[in-house]
C-alpha positions as CSV (number, residue, x, y, z in Angstrom):
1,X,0.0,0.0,0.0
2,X,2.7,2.5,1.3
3,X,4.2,1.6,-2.4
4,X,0.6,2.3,-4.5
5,X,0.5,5.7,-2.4
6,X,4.2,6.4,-3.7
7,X,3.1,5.6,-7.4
8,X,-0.1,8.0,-7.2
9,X,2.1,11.3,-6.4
10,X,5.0,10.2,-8.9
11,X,5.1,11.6,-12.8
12,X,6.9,9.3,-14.6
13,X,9.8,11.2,-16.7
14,X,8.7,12.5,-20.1
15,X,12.5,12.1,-21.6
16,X,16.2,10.4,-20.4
17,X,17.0,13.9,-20.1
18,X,14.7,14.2,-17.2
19,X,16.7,11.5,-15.1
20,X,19.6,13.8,-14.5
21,X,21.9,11.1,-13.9
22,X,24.9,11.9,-11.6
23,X,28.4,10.8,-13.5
24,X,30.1,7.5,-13.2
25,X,33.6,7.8,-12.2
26,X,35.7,9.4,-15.5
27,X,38.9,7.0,-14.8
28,X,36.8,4.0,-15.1
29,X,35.0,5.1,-18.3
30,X,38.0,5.9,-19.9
31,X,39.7,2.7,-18.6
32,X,37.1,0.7,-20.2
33,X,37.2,2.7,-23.2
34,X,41.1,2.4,-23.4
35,X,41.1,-1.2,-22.2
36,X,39.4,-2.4,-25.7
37,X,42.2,-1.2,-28.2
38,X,45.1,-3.4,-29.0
39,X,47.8,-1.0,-29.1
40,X,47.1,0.6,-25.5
41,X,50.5,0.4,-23.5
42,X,50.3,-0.6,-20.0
43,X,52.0,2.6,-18.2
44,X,49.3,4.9,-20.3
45,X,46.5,2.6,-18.6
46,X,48.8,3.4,-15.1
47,X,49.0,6.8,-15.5
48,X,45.1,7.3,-16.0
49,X,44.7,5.5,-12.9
50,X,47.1,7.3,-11.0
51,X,46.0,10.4,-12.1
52,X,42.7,9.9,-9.2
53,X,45.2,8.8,-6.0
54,X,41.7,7.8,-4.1
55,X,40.8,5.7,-7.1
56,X,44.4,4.0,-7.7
57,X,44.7,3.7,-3.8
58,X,41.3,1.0,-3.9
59,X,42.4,-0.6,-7.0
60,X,45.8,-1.2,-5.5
61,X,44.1,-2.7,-2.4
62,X,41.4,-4.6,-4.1
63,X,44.3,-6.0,-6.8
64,X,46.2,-7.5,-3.8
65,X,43.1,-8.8,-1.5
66,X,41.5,-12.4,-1.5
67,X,39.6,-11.6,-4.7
68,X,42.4,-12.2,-7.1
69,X,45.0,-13.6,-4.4
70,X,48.1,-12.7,-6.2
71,X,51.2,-14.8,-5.6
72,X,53.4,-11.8,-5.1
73,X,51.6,-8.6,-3.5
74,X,52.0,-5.6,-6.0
75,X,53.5,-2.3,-4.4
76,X,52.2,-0.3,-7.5
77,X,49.4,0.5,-9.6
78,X,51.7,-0.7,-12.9
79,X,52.6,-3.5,-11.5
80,X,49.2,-4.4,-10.5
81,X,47.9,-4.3,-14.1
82,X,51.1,-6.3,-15.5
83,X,50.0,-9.1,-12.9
84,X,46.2,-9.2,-13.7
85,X,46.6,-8.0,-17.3
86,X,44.5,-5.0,-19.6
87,X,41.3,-7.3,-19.5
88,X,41.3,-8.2,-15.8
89,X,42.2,-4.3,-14.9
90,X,38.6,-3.5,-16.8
91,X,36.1,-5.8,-14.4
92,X,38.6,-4.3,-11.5
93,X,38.3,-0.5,-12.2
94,X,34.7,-1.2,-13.1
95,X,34.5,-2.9,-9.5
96,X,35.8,0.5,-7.4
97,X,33.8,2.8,-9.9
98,X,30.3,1.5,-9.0
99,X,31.2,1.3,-5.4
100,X,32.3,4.8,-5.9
101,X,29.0,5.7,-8.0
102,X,26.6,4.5,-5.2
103,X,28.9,6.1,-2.6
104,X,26.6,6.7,0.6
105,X,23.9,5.0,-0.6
106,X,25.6,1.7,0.0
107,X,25.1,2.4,3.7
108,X,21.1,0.9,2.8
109,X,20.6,-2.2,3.2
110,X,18.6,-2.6,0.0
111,X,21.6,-0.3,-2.1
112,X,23.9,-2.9,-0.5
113,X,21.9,-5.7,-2.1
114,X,22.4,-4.4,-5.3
115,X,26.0,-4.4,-4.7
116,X,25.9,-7.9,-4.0
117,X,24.0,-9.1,-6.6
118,X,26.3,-7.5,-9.3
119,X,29.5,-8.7,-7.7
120,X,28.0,-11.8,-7.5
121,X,26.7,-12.5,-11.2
122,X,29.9,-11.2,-11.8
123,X,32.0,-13.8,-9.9
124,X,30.1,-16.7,-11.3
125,X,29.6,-15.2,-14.8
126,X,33.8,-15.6,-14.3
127,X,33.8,-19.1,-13.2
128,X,31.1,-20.1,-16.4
129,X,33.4,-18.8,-18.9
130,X,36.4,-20.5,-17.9
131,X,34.6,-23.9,-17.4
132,X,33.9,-23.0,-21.4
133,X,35.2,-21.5,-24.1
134,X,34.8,-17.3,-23.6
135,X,36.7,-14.7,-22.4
136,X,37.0,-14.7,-18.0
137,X,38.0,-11.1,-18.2
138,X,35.1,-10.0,-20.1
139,X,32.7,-12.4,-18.3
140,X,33.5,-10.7,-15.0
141,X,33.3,-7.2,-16.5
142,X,29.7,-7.7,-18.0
143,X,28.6,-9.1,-15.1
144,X,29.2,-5.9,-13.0
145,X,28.1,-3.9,-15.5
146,X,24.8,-5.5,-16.4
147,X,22.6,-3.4,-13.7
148,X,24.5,-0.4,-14.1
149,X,20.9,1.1,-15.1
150,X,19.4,-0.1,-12.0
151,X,22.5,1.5,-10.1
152,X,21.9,4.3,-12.1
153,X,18.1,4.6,-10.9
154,X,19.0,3.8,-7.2
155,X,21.0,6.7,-7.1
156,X,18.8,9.0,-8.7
157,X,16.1,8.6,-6.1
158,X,17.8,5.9,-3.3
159,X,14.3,6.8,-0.8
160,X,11.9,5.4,-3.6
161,X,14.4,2.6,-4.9
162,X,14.5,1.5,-1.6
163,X,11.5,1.3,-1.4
164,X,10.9,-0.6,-4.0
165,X,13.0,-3.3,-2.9
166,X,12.0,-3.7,-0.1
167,X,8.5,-3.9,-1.2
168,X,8.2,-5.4,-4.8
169,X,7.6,-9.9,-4.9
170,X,7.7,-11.8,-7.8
171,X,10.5,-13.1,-10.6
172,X,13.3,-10.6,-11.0
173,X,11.7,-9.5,-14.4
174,X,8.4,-8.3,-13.2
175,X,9.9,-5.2,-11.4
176,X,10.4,-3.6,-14.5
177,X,7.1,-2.9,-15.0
178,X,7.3,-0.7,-11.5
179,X,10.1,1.2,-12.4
180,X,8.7,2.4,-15.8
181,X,5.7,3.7,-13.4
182,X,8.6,5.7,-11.8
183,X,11.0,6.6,-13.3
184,X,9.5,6.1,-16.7
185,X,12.1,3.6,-17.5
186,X,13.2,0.4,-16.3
187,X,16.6,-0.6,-15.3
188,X,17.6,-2.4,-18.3
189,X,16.2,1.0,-20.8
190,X,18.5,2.9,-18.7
191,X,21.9,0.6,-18.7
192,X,21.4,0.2,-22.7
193,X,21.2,3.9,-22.9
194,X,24.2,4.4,-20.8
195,X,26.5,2.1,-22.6
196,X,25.4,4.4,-25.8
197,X,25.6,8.0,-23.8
198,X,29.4,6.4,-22.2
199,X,30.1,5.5,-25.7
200,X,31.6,2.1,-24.4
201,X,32.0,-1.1,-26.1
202,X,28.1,-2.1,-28.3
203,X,28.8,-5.1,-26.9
204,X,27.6,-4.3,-23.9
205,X,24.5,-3.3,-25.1
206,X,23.0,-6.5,-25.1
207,X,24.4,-7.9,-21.8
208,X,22.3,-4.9,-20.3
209,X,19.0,-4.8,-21.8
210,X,18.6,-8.5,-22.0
211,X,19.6,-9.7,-18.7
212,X,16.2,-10.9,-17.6
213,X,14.8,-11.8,-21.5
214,X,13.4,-15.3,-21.6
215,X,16.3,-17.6,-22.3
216,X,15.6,-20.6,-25.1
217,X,17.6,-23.5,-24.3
218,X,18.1,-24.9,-27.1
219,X,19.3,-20.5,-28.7
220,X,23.1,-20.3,-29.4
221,X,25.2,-19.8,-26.0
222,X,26.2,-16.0,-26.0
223,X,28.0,-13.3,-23.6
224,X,24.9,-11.9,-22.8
225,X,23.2,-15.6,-22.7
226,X,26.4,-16.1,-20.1
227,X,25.1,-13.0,-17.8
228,X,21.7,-13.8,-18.0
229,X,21.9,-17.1,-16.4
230,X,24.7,-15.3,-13.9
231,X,22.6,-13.0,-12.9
232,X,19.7,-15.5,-11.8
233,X,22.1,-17.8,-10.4
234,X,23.5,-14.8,-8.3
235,X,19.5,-14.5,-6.8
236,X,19.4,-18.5,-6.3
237,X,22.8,-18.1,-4.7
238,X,21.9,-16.3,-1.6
239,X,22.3,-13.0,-3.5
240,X,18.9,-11.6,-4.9
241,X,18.7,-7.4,-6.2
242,X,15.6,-7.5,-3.5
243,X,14.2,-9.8,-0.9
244,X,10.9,-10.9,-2.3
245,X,12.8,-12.1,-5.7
246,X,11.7,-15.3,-6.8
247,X,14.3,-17.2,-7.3
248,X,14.9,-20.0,-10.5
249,X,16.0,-23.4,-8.7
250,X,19.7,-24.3,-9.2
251,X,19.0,-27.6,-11.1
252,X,16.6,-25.3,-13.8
253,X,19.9,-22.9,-14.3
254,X,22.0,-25.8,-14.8
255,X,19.8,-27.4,-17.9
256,X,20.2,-24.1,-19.6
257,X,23.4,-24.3,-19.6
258,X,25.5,-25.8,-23.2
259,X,27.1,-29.3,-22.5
260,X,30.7,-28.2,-21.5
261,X,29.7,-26.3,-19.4
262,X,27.1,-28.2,-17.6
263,X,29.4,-31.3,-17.1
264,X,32.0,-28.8,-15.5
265,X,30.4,-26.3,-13.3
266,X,29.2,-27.1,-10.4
267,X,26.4,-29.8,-9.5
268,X,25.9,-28.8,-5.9
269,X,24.6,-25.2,-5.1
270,X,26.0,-25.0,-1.8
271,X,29.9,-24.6,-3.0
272,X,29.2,-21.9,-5.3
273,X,27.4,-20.4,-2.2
274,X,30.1,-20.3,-0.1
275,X,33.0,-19.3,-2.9
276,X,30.7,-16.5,-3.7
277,X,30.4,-15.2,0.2
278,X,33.9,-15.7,0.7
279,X,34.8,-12.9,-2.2
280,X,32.3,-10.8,-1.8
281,X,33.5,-10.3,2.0
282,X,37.1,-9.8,0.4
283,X,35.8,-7.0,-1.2
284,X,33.9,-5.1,1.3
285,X,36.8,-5.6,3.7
286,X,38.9,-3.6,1.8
């Protein structure tokens, strides 16, 4: 009800102009942008990420923590990205720029969920692609993008997000029928159009704006095919976007899957569970 009353006093946005979005972090962006071309040196990709000491500071802390457990500790931001490589250095920067772009807002419990749920899709969207035959680096990276537009709409209005959350029951997709109500677009309208207004990698288009399309099984296995079943193995998982998400069973996931990949992920939820806890706490204790 307290929701319904919320919807009656809200006039959905007439434009994307309207949504005034705050700006992501301009190191990452460019990172990303930099990331994709072949002839990029490695101390150009340092020196952009030194150039923000608060932003090279976290990536130098999250580069050495549990989450990529380095052999050798790296005492600079150069070495860091020779260790992990231009690929890797994307899903990482990406990592610190949304924690950056939701800032304060992570202090709510339902912002934090978000958080989760992104690192988490990302983490396993990691571990499907090296069980096959695609890219890790990009895997991760997609996965923490794919709800940049519902970051992008929690920070907008965090109060009425929230709220949302907290609120809202159902299969992930069916909340994007809520947020059209108020913002006047959902969360996967606003990543798509962010990847174009960013001017990053097409790509990524698709990873954003079909992350919650129905999947065919028998449909060609794709990157964004990759994140979509990521991202509702992250809710099954222990880590749902919001409470009342309806989650797909693990077995149902696992059938979806190509037959590689199926016969070398993992058969038992419980394991992934745990994996995924045990890095998403090495992030947030950094």
């Amino acid at each position: 009800m307290l929701l319904d009353k919320k919807l009656k006093n809200e006039t959905p946005a007439p434009s994307w102009a309207y949504l005034r979005l705050p700006p992501f972090p301009q190191v990452a962006l460019q990172l990303l942008q930099m990331a994709n071309n072949e002839n990029v040196q490695l101390h150009q990709l340092s020196n952009l990420i030194s150039s923000d000491p608060a932003f090279a500071s976290e990536v130098l802390t999250i580069a050495n923590s549990l989450l990529y457990a380095p052999r050798f500790p790296a005492s600079s931001v150069l070495q860091a990205i020779a260790v992990l490589g231009a690929n890797n250095l994307q899903g990482l920067c990406l990592t610190v720029g949304v924690r950056a772009y939701m800032g304060k807002t992570l202090q709510q419990p339902a912002m934090r969920a978000i958080w989760r749920h992104n690192l988490a899709c990302a983490l396993i969207a990691d571990q499907l692609a090296s069980v096959g035959f695609m890219d890790r680096d990009i895997a991760y990276t997609s996965g923490v993008m794919h709800d940049i537009g519902r970051l992008a709409l929690a920070v907008i209005r965090p109060t009425e997000y929230s709220l949302l959350l907290v609120t809202h029951s159902g299969p992930p997709a069916n909340i994007l029928e809520t947020e059209r109500k108020i913002f006047g677009w959902d969360h996967c309208e606003a990543g798509r159009q962010l990847i174009i207004d960013w001017k990053l990698p097409s790509e990524f288009e698709a990873i954003v704006s079909e992350h919650h399309a129905p999947r065919q099984k028998d449909s060609s296995w794709s990157m964004a095919d990759l994140i979509n079943v990521s991202c509702r193995m992250a809710d099954t998982t222990g880590f749902p976007a919001f409470p009342g998400c309806e989650a797909t069973p693990f077995p149902d996931l696992l059938e979806e899957l190509p037959a590689r990949e199926r016969r070398l992920f993992h058969t038992e939820i419980e394991p992934l569970a745990q994996e995924i806890a045990r890095k998403i706490d090495a992030v947030e204790s950094v």
